[in-house]
C-alpha positions in Angstrom: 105.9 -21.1 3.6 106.2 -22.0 7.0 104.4 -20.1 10.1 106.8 -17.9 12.3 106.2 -19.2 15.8 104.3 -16.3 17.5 105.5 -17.7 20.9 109.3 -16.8 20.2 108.3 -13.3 18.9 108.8 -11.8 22.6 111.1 -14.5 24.2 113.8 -12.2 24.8 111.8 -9.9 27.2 111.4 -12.9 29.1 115.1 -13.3 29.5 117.1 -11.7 32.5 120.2 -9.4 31.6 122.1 -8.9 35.0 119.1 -9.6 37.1 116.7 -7.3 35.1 114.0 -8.5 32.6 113.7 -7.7 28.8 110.6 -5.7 30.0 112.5 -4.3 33.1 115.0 -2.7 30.6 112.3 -1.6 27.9 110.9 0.4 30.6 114.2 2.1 31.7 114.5 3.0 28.0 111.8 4.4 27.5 112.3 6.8 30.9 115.4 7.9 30.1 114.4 9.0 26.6 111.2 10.4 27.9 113.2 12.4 30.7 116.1 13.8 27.9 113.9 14.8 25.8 111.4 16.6 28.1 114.8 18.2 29.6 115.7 19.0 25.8 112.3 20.8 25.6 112.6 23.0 28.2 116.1 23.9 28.4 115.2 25.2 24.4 112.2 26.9 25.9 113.9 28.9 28.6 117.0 29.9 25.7 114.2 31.3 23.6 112.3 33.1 26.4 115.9 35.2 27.6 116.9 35.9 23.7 113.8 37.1 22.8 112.8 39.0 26.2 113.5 43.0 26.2 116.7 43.8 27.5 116.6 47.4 29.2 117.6 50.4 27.9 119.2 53.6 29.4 116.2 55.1 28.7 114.8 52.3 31.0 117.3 52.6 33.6 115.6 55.0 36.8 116.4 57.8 37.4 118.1 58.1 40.8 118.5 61.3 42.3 120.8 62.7 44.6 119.5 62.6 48.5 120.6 67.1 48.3 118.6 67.2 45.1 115.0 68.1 44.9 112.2 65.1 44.4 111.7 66.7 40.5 114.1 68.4 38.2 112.0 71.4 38.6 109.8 73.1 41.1 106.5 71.7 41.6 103.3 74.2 41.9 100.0 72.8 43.3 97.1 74.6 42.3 93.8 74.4 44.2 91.0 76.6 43.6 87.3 76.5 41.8 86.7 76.7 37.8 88.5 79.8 37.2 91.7 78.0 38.2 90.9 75.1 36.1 90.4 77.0 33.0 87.0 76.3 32.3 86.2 79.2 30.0 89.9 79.5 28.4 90.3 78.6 24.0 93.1 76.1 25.3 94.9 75.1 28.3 97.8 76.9 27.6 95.9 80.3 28.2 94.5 79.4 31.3 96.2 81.6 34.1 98.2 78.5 36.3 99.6 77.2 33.0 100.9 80.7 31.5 102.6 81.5 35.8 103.8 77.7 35.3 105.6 78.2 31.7 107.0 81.7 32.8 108.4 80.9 36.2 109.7 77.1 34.8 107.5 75.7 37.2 105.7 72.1 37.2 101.9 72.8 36.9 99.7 70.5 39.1 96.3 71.4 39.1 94.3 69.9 41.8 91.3 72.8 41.4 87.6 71.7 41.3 84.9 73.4 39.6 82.0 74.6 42.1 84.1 74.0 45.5 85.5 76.6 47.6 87.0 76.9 50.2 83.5 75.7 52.8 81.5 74.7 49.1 81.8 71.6 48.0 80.7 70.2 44.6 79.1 67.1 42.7 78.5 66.0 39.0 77.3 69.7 38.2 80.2 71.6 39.2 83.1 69.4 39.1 81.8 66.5 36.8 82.3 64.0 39.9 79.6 62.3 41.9 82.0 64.3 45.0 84.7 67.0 45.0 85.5 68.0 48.4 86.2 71.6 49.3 90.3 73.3 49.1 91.3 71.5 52.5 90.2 68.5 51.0 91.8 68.8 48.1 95.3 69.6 49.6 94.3 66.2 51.6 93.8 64.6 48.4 97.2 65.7 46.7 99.0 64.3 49.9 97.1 61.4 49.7 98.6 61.3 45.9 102.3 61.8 46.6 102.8 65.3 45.3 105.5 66.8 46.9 105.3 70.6 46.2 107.9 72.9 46.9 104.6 75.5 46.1 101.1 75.8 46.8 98.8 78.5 45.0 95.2 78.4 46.8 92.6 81.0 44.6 89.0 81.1 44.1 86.3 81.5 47.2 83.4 83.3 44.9 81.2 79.5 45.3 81.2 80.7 48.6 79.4 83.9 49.2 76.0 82.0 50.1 77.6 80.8 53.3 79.5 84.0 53.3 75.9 86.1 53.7 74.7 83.0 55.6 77.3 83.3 58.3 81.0 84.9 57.7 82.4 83.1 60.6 82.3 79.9 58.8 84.0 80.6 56.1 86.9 82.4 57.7 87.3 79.1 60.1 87.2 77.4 56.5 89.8 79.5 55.5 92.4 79.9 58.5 91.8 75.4 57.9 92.6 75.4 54.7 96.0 77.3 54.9 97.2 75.5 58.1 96.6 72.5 56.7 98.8 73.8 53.1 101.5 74.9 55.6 101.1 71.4 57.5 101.2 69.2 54.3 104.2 71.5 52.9 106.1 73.2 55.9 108.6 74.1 53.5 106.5 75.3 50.3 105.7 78.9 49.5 102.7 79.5 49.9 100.3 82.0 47.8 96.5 83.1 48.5 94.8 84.6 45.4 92.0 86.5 45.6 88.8 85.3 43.9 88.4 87.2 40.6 84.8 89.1 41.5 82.6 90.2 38.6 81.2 93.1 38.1 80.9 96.1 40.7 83.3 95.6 44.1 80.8 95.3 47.4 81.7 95.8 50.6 81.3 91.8 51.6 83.9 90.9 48.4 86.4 93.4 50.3 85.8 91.3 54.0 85.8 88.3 52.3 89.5 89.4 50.6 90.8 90.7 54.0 89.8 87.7 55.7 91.6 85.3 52.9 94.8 87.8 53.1 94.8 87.4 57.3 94.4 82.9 56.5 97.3 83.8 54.1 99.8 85.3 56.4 99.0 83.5 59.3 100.9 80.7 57.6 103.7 83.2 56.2 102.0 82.9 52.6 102.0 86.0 50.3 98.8 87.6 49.1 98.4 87.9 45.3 95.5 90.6 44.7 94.0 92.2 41.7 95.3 95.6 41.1 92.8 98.4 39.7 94.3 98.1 36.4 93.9 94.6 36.3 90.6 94.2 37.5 88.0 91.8 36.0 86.0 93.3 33.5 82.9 91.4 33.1 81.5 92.8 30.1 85.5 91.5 28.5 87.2 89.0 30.3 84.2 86.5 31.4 82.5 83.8 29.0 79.1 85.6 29.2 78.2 84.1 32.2 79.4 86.3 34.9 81.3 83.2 36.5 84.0 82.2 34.1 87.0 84.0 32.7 87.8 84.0 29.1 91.5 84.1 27.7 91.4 87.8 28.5 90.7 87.4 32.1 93.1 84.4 32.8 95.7 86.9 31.3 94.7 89.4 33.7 94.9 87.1 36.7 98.8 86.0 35.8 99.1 89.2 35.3 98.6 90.0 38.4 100.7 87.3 39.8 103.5 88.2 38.2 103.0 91.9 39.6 103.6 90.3 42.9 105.7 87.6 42.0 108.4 90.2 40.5 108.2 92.9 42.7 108.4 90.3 45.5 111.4 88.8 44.5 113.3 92.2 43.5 
């Protein structure tokens, strides 16, 4: 058996078709598949990507609302007060006082309250469970800061107070008149509503200044007062949590109570 010359085994790459080599149109070849197929790759790649990407949904789709209609579908309530309007000592949110006004009056509860502050106090890890919580004007501050857009503003609380209160009473009532300018200022159009702080035990004459004051902060600013009748007056032998601070489910019922006393009899 003969030996196949190994000299012929490539002559036709040597040759010249048209001016190019055999090599000069190996190499073309070899591009253009290279290029087709790496096209073929990624044109598959893309397909798969749209086809198996979520389409949206109407319940996807935005909701736009009208420019004449309000920023929510219903009324929006910021609360900002101490424990008592957190609902530190209620069973279950639900019985806290700002969530049973909220359900009743179809309103949209948002609860910017801090435990410990008031309206001069402010409060740390203790109190609020935060390294910081700054006082009511700086909680309205931080709402803002948030986006809320209320159309109203419930302020309550003021017993953390009563040490600067017996320190100097002119503080806190600056505190105060701040705090409900700067509610009015954030929300010019918002009602406004000053509750008085839920006092334990027997009334002194310094819990009835320190109410009068909050009342004249409240209606400098064309808010409405919300005060505890006689018949619905904290009793702290049954409406606290035993520590002569807190309210229990009785005594969150007695404080919407009370709101809704004024809130009906104001809007008669």
């Amino acid at each position: 058996m003969g030996v196949r010359d190994r000299g012929n085994r490539h002559s036709w790459l040597s040759r010249e078709y048209r001016g190019m080599t055999g090599w000069g149109v190996l190499v073309a070849l070899l591009v253009l598949v290279g290029v087709g197929g790496l096209y073929a790759y990624l044109n598959s790649g893309t397909s798969t990507s749209a086809a198996s990407a979520p389409q949206p949904s109407a319940s996807d789709t935005p909701l736009v609302v009208p420019s004449s209609e309000p920023a929510y579908l219903t009324p929006v309530a910021l609360f900002i007060g101490d424990a008592n309007t957190t609902g530190v000592g209620v069973t279950a949110t639900s019985k806290r006082w700002t969530s049973i006004v909220s359900a009743e009056l179809g309103w949209r509860e948002v609860n910017y309250a801090r435990g410990g502050t008031g309206y001069l106090q402010t409060a740390g890890t203790t109190g609020c469970g935060r390294t910081y919580c700054a006082n009511y004007r700086g909680a309205i501050s931080e709402a803002v800061s948030d986006g809320i857009v209320a159309d109203y503003v419930v302020i309550s609380g003021g017993t953390t107070d009563r040490g600067f209160w017996f320190d100097d009473p002119g503080q806190v009532i600056e505190a105060m008149d701040a705090t409900f300018l700067a509610a009015r200022q954030a929300y010019p159009d918002a009602d406004i509503y000053g509750v008085v702080p839920p006092w334990m035990g027997d009334t002194e004459d310094w819990m009835l200044e320190f109410n009068d004051a909050m009342a004249r902060a409240c209606k400098a600013v064309d808010g409405t007062v919300v005060g505890l009748l006689r018949s619905e007056r904290i009793d702290e032998a049954t409406m606290d949590v035993g520590d002569g601070v807190n309210l229990n489910d009785a005594g969150h019922a007695a404080m919407a109570k009370a709101f809704f006393t004024m809130y009906w009899g104001a809007n008669q």
